[in-house]
VMD Tcl script that draws the C-alpha trace (Angstrom):
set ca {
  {0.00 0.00 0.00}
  {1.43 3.18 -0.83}
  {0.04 6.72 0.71}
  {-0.42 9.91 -1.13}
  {-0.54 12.94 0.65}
  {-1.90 16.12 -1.57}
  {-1.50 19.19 0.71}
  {-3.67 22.25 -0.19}
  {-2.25 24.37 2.76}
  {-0.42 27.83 1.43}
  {2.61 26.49 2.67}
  {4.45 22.80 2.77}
  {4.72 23.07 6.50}
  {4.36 19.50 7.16}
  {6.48 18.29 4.29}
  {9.13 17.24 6.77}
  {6.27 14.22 8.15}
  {6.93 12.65 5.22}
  {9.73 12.89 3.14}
  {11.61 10.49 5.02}
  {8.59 7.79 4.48}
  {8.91 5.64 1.65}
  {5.60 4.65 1.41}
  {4.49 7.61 1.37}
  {4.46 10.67 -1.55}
  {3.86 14.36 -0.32}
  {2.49 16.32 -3.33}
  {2.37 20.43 -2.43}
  {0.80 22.17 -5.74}
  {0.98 25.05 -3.83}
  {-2.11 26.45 -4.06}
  {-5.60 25.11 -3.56}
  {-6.87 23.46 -6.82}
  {-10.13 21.84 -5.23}
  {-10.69 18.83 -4.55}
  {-11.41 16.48 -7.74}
  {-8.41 18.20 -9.28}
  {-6.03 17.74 -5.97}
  {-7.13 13.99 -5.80}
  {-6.83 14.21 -9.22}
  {-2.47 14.38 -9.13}
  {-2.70 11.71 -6.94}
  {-4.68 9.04 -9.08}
  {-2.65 10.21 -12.51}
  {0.49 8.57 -10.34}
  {-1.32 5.52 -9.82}
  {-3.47 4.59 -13.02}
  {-0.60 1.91 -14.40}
  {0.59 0.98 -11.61}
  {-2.61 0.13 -8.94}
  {-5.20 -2.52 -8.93}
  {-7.15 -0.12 -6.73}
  {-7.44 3.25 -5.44}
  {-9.01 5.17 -2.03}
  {-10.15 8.63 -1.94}
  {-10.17 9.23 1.90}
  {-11.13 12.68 3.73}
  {-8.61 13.57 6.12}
  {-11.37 13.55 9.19}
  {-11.72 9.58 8.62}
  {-10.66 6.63 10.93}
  {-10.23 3.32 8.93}
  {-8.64 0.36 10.73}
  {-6.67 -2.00 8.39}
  {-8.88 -4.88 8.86}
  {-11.44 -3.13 7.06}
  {-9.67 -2.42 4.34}
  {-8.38 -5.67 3.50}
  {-12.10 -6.90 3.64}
  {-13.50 -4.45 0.80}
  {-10.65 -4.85 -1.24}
  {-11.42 -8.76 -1.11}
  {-14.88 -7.76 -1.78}
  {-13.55 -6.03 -5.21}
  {-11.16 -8.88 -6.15}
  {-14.26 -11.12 -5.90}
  {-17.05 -8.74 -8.00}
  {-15.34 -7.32 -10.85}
  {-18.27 -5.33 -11.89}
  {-18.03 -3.41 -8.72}
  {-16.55 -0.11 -9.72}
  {-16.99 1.61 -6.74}
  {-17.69 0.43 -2.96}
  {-17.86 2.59 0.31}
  {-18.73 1.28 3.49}
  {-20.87 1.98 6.43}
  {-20.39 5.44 7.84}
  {-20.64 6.60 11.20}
  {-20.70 9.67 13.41}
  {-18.08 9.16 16.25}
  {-20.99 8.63 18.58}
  {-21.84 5.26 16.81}
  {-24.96 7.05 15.29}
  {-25.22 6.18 11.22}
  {-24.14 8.65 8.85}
  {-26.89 8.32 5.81}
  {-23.99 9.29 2.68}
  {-26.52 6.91 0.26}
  {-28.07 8.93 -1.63}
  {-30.42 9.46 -5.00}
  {-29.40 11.50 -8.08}
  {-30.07 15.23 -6.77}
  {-32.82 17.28 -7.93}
  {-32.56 20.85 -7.68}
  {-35.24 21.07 -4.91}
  {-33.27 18.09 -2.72}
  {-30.50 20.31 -2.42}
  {-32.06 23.96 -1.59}
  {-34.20 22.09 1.11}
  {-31.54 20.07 2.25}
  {-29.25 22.80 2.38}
  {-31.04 25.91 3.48}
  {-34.44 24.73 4.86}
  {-33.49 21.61 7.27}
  {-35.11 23.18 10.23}
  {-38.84 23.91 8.61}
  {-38.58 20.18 7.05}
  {-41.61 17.83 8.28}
  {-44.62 15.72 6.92}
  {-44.21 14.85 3.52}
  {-41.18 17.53 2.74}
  {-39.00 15.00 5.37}
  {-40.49 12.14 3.34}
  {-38.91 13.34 0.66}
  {-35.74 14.41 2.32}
  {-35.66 10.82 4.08}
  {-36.18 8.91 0.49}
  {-33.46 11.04 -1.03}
  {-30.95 9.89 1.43}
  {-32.68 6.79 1.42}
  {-33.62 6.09 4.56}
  {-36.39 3.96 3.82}
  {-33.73 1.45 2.99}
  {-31.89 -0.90 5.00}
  {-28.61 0.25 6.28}
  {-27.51 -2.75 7.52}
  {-27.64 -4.26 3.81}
  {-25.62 -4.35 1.33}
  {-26.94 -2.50 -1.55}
  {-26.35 -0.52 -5.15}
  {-27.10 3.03 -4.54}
  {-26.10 5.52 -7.08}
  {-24.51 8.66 -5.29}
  {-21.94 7.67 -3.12}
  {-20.28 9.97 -1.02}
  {-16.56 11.48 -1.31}
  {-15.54 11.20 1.95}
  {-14.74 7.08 1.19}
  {-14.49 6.02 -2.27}
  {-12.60 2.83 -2.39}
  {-12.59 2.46 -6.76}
  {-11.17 0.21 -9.29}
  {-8.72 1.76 -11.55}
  {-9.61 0.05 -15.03}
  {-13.13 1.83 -14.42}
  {-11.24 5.33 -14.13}
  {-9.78 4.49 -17.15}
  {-13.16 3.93 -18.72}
  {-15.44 6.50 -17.22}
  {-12.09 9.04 -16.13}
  {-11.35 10.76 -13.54}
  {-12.76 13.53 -10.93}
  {-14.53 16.80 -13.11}
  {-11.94 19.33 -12.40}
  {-14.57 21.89 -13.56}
  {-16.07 21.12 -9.79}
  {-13.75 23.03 -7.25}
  {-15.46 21.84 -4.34}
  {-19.05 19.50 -3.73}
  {-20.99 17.73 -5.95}
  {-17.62 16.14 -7.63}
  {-18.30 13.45 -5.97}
  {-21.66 13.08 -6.98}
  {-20.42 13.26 -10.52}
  {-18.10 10.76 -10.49}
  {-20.11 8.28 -9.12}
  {-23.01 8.73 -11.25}
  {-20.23 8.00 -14.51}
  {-18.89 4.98 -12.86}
  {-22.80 3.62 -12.11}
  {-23.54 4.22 -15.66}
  {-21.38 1.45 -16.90}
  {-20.42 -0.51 -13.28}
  {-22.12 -1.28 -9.63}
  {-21.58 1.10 -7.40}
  {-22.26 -0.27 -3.77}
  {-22.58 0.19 -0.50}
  {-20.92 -2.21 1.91}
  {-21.77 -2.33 5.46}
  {-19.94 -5.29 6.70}
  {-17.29 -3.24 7.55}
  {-17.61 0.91 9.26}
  {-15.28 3.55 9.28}
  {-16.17 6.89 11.50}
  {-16.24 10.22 9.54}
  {-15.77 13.53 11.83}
  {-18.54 15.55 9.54}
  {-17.83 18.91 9.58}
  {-20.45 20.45 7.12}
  {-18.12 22.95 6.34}
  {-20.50 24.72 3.97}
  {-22.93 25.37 6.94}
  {-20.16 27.13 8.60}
  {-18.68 29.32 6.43}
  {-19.94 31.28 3.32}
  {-17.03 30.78 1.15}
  {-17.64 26.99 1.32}
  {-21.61 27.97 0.86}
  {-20.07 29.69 -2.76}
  {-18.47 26.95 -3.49}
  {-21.91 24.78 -3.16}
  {-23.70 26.77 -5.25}
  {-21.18 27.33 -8.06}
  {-20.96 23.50 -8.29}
  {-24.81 22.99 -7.95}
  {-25.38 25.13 -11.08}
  {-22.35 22.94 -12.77}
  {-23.97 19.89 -11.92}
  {-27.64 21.11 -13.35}
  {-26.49 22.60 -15.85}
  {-24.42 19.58 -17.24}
  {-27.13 17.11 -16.71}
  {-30.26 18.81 -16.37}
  {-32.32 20.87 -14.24}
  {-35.49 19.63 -14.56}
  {-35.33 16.91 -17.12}
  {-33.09 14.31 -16.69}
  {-34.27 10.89 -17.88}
  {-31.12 9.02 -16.26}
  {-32.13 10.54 -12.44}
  {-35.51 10.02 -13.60}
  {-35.09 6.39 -14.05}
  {-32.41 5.45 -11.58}
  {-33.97 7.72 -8.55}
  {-37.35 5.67 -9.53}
  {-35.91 2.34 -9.02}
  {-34.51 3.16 -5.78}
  {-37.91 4.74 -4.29}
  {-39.28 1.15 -4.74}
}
mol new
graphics top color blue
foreach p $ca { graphics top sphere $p radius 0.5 }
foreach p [lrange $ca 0 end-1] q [lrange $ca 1 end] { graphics top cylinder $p $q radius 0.2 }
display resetview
């Protein structure tokens, strides 16, 4: 296993963590690119030389035994392009990252109306992050969030890698809707990693920006309001 380390910081201040590690690379593009295009330099390195590849947010705790059983679980499902597991709050509680194809409306309530959400509005909020579903099942769910993406690197090849046109949110979205086109994209709950959530975009308003911006690229290059894929895939997962 080999570890690379993309630092958007304005300086290389913890270059010297690393350098001496060689199983590790430290990449410093010295500036912040965003994060498809950061992860981006990373999985360029790796696309001839790596059966497999994890995009991991730095607020994650993974123990090792976990990863060995998901990447057995890709060795042995080949049509799996993309797996992440359970995901939990580090109270235990379940993080719900499965989610439908966003419509315009799922976001702006999800985003800026959470606390006036109830009766058939929180239906709707609940079925887009599918909560009538069974978390403690294994299952194919089309948006899969970026804070664990375990992939398979013959299916970047195919379907390529993060949007760079996506500085920040919603990249994530993208990439795992091009990878579900052509390969499974599941969730795995036999194993659970804890995610520190920090929502940064409901803390600041330059990450709020940044939502936006990548909302309108995300409508804009599949459709607003008529989008027969979401149409059909968000559909089958309401069932």
């Amino acid at each position: 296993m080999h570890l690379y380390v993309v630092d958007n910081s304005p300086t290389d201040a913890i270059r010297n963590h690393f350098d001496d590690l060689s199983f590790v690379t430290y990449i410093f593009p010295n500036e912040n690119l965003g994060y498809g295009k950061a992860h981006n330099l990373a999985i360029k390195q790796i696309l001839d030389e790596s059966d497999y590849h994890l995009v991991l947010n730095p607020d994650i705790i993974v123990n090792e035994a976990a990863l060995k059983d998901m990447l057995a679980y890709l060795q042995a499902n080949v049509n799996v392009g993309l797996l992440m597991p359970k995901v939990l709050y580090a109270n235990g509680e379940t993080q719900y990252l499965c989610k439908l194809f966003p419509t315009p409306f799922d976001l702006i309530m999800r985003r800026f109306i959470p606390a006036f959400i109830s009766g058939a509005l929180q239906k709707r909020l609940d079925q887009y992050e599918l909560k009538h579903k069974d978390y403690k099942q294994m299952m194919e769910v089309p948006n899969l969030s970026g804070c664990f993406m375990l992939l398979r690197v013959e299916v970047l090849k195919i379907v390529g890698l993060f949007d760079e046109s996506f500085f920040m949110y919603l990249e994530d979205t993208d990439l795992s809707r091009r990878i579900n086109m052509q390969f499974k994209t599941m969730y795995y709950p036999e194993v659970s990693i804890v995610h520190h959530y920090e929502k940064g975009s409901y803390k600041s308003f330059k990450l709020l920006k940044y939502h936006i911006v990548s909302a309108f690229r995300y409508f804009n290059k599949y459709g607003w309001f008529f989008d027969t894929v979401r149409t059909t895939i968000n559909g089958r997962m309401k069932a």
